[in-house]
C-alpha positions as CSV (number, residue, x, y, z in Angstrom):
1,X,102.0,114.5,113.7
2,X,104.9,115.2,111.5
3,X,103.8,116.1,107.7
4,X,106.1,115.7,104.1
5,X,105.9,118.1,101.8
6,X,105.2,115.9,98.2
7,X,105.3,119.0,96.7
8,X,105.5,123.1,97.4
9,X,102.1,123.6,98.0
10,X,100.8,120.1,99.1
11,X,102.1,117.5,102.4
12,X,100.3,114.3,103.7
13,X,101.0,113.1,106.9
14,X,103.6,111.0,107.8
15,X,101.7,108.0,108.8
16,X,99.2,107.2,106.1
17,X,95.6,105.3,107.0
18,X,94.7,102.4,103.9
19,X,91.7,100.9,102.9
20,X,93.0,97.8,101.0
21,X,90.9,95.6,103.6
22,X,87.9,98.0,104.2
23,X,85.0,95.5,103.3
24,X,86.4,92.9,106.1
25,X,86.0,95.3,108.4
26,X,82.5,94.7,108.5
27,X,81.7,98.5,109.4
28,X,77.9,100.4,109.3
29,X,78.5,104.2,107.5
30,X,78.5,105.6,110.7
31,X,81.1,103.1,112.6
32,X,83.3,104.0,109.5
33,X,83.0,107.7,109.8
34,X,83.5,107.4,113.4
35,X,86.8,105.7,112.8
36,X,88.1,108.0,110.4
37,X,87.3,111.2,112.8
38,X,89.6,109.1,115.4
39,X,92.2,108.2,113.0
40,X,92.4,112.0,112.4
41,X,92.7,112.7,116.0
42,X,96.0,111.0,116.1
43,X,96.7,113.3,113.6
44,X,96.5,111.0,110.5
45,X,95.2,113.3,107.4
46,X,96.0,111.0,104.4
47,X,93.5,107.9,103.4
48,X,94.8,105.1,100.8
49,X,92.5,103.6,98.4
50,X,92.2,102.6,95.1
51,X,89.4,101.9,92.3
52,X,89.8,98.1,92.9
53,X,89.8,97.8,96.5
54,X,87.5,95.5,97.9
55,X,86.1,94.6,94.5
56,X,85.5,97.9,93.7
57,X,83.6,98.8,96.4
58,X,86.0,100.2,98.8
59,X,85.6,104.0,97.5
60,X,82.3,104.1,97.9
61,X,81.8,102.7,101.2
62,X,84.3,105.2,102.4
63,X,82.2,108.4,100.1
64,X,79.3,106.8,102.3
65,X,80.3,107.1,105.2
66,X,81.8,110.9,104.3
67,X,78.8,112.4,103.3
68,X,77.5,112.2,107.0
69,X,80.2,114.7,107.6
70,X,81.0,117.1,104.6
71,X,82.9,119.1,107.0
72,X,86.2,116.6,107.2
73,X,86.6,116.4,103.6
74,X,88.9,119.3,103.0
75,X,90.9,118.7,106.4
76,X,92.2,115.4,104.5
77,X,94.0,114.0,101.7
78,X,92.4,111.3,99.5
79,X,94.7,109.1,97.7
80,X,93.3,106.7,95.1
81,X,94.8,104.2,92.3
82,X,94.0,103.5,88.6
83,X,94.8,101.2,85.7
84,X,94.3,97.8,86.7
85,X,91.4,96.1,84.8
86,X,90.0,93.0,86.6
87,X,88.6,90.2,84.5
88,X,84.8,90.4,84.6
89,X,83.1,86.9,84.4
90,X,80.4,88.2,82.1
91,X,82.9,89.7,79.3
92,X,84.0,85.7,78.9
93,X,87.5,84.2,78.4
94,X,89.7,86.9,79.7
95,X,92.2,88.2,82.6
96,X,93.5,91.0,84.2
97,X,95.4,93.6,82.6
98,X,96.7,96.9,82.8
99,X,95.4,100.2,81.0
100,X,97.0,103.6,81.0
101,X,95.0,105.1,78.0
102,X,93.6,108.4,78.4
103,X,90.1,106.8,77.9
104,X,90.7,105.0,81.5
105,X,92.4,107.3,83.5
106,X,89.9,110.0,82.9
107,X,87.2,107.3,83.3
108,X,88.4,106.1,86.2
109,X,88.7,109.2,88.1
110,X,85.0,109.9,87.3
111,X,84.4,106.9,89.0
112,X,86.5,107.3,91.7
113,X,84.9,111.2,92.1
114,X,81.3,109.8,92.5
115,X,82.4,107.1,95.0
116,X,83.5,109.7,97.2
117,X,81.4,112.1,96.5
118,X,83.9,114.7,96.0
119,X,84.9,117.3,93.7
120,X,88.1,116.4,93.6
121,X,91.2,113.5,94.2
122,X,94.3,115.3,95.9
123,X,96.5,112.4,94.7
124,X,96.1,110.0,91.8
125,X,98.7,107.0,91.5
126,X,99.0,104.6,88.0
127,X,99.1,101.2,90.4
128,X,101.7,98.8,88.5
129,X,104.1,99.7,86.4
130,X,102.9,98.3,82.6
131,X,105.1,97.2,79.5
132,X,102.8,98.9,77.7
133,X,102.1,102.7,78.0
134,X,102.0,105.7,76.0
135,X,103.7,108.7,78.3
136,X,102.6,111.3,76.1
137,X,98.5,110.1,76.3
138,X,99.1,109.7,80.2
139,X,100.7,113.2,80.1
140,X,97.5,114.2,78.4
141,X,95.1,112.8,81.0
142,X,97.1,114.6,84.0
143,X,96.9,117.6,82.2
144,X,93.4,117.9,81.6
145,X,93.0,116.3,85.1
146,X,95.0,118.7,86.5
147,X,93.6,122.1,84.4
148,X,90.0,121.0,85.6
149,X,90.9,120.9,88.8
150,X,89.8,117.1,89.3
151,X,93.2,115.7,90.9
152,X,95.8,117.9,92.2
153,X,98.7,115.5,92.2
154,X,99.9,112.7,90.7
155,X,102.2,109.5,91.3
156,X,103.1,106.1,90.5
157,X,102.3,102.7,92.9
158,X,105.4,99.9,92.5
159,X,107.5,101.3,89.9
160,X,110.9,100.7,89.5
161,X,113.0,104.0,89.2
162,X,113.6,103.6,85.2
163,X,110.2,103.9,84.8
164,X,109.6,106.2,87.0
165,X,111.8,108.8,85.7
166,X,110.7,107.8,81.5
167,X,107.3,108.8,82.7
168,X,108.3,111.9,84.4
169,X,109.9,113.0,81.6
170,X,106.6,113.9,79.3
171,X,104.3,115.1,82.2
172,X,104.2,118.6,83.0
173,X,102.7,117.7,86.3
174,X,105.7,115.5,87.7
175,X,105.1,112.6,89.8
176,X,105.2,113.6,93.6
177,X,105.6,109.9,95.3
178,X,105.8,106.5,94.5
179,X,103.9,104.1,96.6
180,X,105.8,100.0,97.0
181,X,106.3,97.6,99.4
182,X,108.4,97.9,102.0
183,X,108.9,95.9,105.3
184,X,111.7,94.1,106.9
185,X,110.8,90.9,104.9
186,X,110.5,93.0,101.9
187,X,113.7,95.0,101.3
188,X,113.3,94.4,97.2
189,X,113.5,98.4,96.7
190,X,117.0,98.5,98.8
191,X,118.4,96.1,96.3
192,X,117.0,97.4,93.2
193,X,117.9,101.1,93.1
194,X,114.5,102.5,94.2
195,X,115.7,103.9,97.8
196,X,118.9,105.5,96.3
197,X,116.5,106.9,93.6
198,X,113.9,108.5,96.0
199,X,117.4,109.9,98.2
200,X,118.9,111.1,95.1
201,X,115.5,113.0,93.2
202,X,114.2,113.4,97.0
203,X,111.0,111.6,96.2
204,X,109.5,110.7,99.5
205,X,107.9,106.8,99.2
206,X,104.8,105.8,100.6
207,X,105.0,101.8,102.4
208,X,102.2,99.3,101.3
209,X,102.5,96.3,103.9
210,X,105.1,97.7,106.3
211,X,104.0,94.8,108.3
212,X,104.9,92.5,105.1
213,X,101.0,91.4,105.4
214,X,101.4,89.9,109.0
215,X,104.0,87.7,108.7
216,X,105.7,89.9,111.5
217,X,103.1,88.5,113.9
218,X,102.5,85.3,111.9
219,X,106.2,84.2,110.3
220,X,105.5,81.0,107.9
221,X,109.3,79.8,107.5
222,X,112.5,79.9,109.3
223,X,113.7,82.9,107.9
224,X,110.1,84.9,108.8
225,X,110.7,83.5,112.4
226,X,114.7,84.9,112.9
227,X,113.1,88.2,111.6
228,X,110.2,88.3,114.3
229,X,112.6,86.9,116.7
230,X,114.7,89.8,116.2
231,X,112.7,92.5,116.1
232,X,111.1,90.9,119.0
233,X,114.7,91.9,121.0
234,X,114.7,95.5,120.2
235,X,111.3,96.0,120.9
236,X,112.1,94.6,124.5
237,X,115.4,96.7,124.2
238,X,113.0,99.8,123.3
239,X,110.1,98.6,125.5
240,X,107.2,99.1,122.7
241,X,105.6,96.5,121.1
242,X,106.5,94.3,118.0
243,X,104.7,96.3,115.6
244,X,105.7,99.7,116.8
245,X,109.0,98.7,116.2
246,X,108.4,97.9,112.7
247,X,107.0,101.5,112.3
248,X,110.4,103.1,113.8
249,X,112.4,101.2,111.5
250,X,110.6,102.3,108.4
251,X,110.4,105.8,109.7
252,X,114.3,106.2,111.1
253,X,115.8,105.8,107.6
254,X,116.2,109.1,105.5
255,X,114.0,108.4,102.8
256,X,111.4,109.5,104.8
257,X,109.8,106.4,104.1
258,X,105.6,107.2,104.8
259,X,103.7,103.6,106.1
260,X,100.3,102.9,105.8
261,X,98.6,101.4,108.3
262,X,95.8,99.0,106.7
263,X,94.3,97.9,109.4
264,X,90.7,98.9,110.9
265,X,91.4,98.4,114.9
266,X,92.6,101.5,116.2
267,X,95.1,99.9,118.4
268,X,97.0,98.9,115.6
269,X,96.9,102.4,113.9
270,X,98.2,104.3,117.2
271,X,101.3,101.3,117.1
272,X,102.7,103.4,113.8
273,X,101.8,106.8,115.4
274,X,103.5,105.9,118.5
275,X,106.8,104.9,116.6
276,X,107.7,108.4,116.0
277,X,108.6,108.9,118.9
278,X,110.6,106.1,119.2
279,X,114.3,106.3,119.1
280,X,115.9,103.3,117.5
281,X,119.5,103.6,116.9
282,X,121.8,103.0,113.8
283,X,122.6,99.7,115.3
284,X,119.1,98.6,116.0
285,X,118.1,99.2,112.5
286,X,120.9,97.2,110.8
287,X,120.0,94.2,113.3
288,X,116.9,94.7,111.5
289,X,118.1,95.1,108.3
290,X,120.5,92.2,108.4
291,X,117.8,89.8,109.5
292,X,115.5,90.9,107.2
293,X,118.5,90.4,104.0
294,X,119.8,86.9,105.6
295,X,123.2,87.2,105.8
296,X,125.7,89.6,106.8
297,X,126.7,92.5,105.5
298,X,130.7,92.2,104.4
């Protein structure tokens, strides 16, 4: 398995294993534990999460089913998200919001260290970028963080690159990745500036949805169908399957673009480790990229 280097002293895999979905998975402690020592096989060392995953439960179902073997822990990388408060009924009238105050990211990691029952998170990402946020008190956090030895990395989830970089600016501990969406029905960060961004500052992206949710399998309109249908012709042309296809798109394109795979069935996780070693031309990818845009580059 190919790794990226995030930073001198610290890779992740290239294909990344999430946990958006864990509780529908329906898994005991031990079928969960038995997964991850198979996903690891393949050679995938980095897991996805985040504090509200599965209605907050997500962290510690996967700290569960850990425990039963302390040996894999430092053999992987745990990835986990902050800053997204979700309305509780009980507080009354309310809704979600975001919070970047030192208060919460310390808090939060706290949290997220007992669910996993871990010493320590080797990468922390702010989920959604906020209108509101105070770059010297999140500077703060990551410091102390950082200094007790509680995360060793840090990162953003679906910022655009403005943001990004006004961030960067007041931490000492820079921002190593920055975690969006990215599919062939989802090419938002091609048009917006992100992928020039992570080419120029070689920031190496991680890919939430790669498969845009399902809508590969599953397309909904006329324009999801043209895209399945023409992936479905280089996947014939490269004789793998549909979703394996998807994988060697995202993973040909020099951003070194790094999908997670959120599913639970195996099969599914070998399709993205399979595509890299796939070999899908320049031409291949445009088809790819054309359909996914809906109209023809000049």
């Amino acid at each position: 398995m190919e790794r990226i280097k995030l930073a001198e002293d610290f890779e992740v895999s290239r294909v990344v294993h999430g946990y958006w979905r864990l509780t529908d998975w329906k898994l005991t402690d031990q079928d969960l534990l038995e997964l991850i020592r198979k996903v690891m096989e393949f050679g995938i060392t980095t897991f996805d999460h985040a504090d509200i995953y599965g209605d907050y439960t997500c962290e510690r179902l996967f700290g569960n089913a850990l425990v039963l073997d302390k040996s894999l822990r430092d053999k992987m990388e745990i990835v986990t998200k902050c800053g997204i408060r979700r309305w509780q009924p009980s507080h009354g009238v309310g809704k979600n919001y975001y919070d970047y105050s030192y208060d919460h990211i310390t808090h939060s990691v706290e949290n997220s260290l007992r669910n996993f029952q871990t010493e320590y998170i080797d990468l922390l990402l702010l989920h959604r970028p906020s209108p509101f946020i105070d770059p010297e008190e999140v500077a703060r956090a990551f410091d102390d963080l950082r200094s007790s030895g509680k995360v060793r990395y840090f990162g953003v989830s679906n910022f655009p690159a403005t943001q990004f970089e006004a961030l960067n600016k007041y931490l000492n501990n820079k921002l190593v990745t920055n975690q969006v969406e990215i599919s062939p029905l989802c090419l938002e960060h091609f048009n917006n500036g992100n992928i020039d961004f992570f080419l120029k500052e070689k920031v190496y992206p991680m890919a939430w949805s790669p498969l845009a949710g399902g809508k590969i399998f599953n397309p909904t309109n006329s324009h999801e169908l043209h895209v399945k249908e023409t992936i479905a012709e280089i996947a014939k042309e490269l004789q793998v399957p549909l979703d394996t296809t998807v994988y060697s798109w995202l993973l040909k394109h020099p951003a070194k673009i790094i999908p997670i795979v959120g599913s639970g069935k195996l099969e599914r996780v070998k399709a993205a480790v399979d595509a890299m070693e796939v070999q899908m031309s320049l031409e291949q990818w445009f088809r790819i990229y054309i359909a996914g845009n809906g109209k023809n580059l000049p």
